[in-house]
C-alpha positions, 0 to 999 in steps of 0.5 A, a space after each residue: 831757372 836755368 837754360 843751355 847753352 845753345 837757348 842762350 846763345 839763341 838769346 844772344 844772337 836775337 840782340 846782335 851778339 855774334 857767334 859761331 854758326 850751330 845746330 841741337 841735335 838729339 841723335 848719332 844721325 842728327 850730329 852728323 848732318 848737322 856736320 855736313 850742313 856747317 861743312 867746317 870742322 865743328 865742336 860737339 858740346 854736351 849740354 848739360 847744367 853742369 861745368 867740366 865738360 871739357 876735362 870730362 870729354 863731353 866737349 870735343 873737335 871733329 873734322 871728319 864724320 868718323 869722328 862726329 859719330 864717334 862722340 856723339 854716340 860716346 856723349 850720347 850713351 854715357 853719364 857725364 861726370 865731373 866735379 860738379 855732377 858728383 860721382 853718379 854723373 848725369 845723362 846727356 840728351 842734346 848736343 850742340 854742333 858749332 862751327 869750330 874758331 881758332 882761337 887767339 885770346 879769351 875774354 870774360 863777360 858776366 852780369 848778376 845783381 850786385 846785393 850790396 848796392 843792390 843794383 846790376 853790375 857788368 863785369 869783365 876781365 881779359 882772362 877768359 876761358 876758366 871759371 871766373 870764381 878762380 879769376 877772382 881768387 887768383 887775381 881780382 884785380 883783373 875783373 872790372 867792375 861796372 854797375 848799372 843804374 837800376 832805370 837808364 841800365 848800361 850807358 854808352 859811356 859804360 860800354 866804352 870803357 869796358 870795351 878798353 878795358 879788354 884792349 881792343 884797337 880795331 874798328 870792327 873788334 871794337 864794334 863787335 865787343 860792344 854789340 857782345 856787351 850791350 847785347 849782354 845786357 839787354 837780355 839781362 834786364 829784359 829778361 828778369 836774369 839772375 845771372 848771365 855771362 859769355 866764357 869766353 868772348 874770342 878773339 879769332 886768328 882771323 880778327 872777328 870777336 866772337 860768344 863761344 858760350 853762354 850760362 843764364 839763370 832766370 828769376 823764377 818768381 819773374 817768370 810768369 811775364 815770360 812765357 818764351 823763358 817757361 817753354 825752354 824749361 828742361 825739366 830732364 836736367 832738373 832733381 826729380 824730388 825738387 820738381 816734385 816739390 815744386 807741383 806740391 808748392 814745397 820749397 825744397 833743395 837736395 844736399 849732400 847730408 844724411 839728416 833730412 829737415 822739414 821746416 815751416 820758414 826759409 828762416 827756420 829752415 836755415 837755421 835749423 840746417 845750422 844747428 844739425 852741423 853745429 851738433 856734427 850733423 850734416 843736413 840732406 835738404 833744404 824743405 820748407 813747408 810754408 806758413 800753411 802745413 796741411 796733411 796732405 803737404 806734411 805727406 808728401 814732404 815726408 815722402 820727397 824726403 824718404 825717397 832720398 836713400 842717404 837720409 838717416 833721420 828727420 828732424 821736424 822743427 814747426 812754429 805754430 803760428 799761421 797753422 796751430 801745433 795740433 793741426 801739424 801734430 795731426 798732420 805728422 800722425 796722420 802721415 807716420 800712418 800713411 808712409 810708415 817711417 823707416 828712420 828716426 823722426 824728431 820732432 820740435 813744435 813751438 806756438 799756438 796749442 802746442 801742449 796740445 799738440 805734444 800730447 797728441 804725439 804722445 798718445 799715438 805711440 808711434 815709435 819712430 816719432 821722438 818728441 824734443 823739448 826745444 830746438 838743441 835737443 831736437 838737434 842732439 838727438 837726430 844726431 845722436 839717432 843716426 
């Protein structure tokens, strides 16, 4: 689960991180008394679960309040769009108005899981303000790297060295840079994340270090024990089909392709995503349906994947282990009935019943369901049907 930004800075702040003074407005007249409360030239941040706010003028300095209602009503009433949001571009309902920093160096903070040695690792680097997949590629080198012990976390020794590592000298920088790190941790680990990082952590001309801004994920499955993390739950800023799938317990992520895939098992689910593109197809979702297929689910798949204009085809790939292959052959008849497919549906069943099953879908005689023999001839003929 992701947050915005001002939620995590909100974490931040709670553990001793320092950063700018700041309001969440929702309104033209909010951002301007925000403006007037901070009584300081101020940044306005659309926050949106997406990158290139800046490039995409989503991100702007205001010093007068012509200026603050000029962006916010722009913000406010146009789509943002970016790399990362695609050409349709995505609403923006809340802005941050932050008292603005002059800036004098950028650095970088970010903690994730590390899978290899399957441990958290801190890392750091002293060229902040860009996307650090960049940083990474242009020059690893300047990352540091350093991995916490999975029961005593980030020590002090630790801290230290990172610390040098982004070069501060003074007292107070050096306090403030540990307070950022630490701090970084702590709602790291206390709060089951995935990801956190703060891009950038500022140096200002007046010599005070600083978190401009903030990205968090959250471990879904860990959110049960986390009942303030529920609550900061956005669902505006989230897919409406991979919300719906979530209320119905179906595991399912839009893609770019025009071939939809409805699976039981993550592990089929990939694997069938990779033999659509090795036969030239291109996958629209990812959509597992568990271990447990009943009509009702197999329905509502069908219906979160049609309601997706790209989709050309459907390819069923079910192993009848847990649920036997009649009874999801049941499950897609009943559900061709209920929705009426508009587009080719091929279906590959293998497992329990499954001569059964297959008969079953013979003698229903709907004519959009095509049945496969194994899993490359499903494949080729989604490919070949769109």
């Amino acid at each position: 689960m992701r947050i915005h930004e001002y939620q995590a800075r909100g974490l931040l702040a709670e553990v001793g991180v320092p950063v700018p003074a700041s309001q969440v407005v929702t309104t033209v007249q909010e951002a301007i008394e925000a403006f007037h409360l901070i009584d300081t030239t101020v940044v306005i941040k659309a926050q949106v679960f997406a990158g290139g706010r800046g490039k995409a003028g989503f991100v702007k300095l205001c010093s007068t309040e012509a200026e603050v209602k000029a962006a916010a009503q722009f913000m406010l009433t146009n789509r943002m769009i970016s790399p990362q949001t695609g050409p349709e571009g995505i609403p923006v309902g809340k802005l941050l108005i932050a008292a603005s920093v002059d800036i004098e160096s950028e650095y970088y903070l970010g903690m994730v899981v590390d899978r290899s040695r399957h441990v958290p690792v801190m890392m750091v680097s002293r060229e902040g303000g860009v996307e650090i997949e960049e940083v990474a590629a242009r020059n690893p080198q300047a990352i540091v790297k350093e991995w916490l012990h999975p029961h005593l976390g980030l020590m002090p020794y630790q801290v230290g060295k990172l610390v040098d590592v982004l070069g501060f000298t003074q007292k107070q920088q050096i306090s403030d840079a540990r307070k950022a790190i630490s701090g970084l941790a702590t709602v790291f680990l206390k709060e089951d994340a995935t990801l956190a990082e703060i891009n950038p952590l500022v140096r200002t001309k007046d010599g005070r270090i600083l978190a401009l801004d903030a990205k968090m994920t959250f471990d879904d499955n860990a959110l049960f024990r986390h009942k303030r993390l529920q609550d900061m739950h956005d669902p505006t800023e989230e897919n409406p089909a991979e919300l719906r799938a979530k209320q119905h317990e179906l595991s399912y992520i839009a893609l770019d392709g025009n071939i939809g895939c409805l699976v039981n098992g993550a592990g089929l689910a990939m694997a069938t995503m990779d033999i659509i593109k090795l036969h030239g197809g291109q996958p629209a979702n990812f959509l597992d349906v568990g271990g447990g297929v009943t009509t009702e689910r197999a329905i509502e798949a069908f219906k979160i994947i049609l309601s997706d204009p790209q989709v050309r085809g459907i390819l069923v790939n079910i192993f009848g282990g847990i649920a036997k292959c009649d009874v999801i052959a049941g499950a897609l008849i009943a559900a061709a009935q209920e929705i009426g497919f508009r587009v080719p549906v091929v279906v590959r069943l293998e497992g329990t019943n499954v001569d059964k099953a297959r008969q079953m879908l013979k003698e229903a005689n709907i004519q959009q369901l095509v049945s496969a023999g194994d899993l490359t001839d499903a494949a080729k003929k989604v490919c070949a049907a769109v």
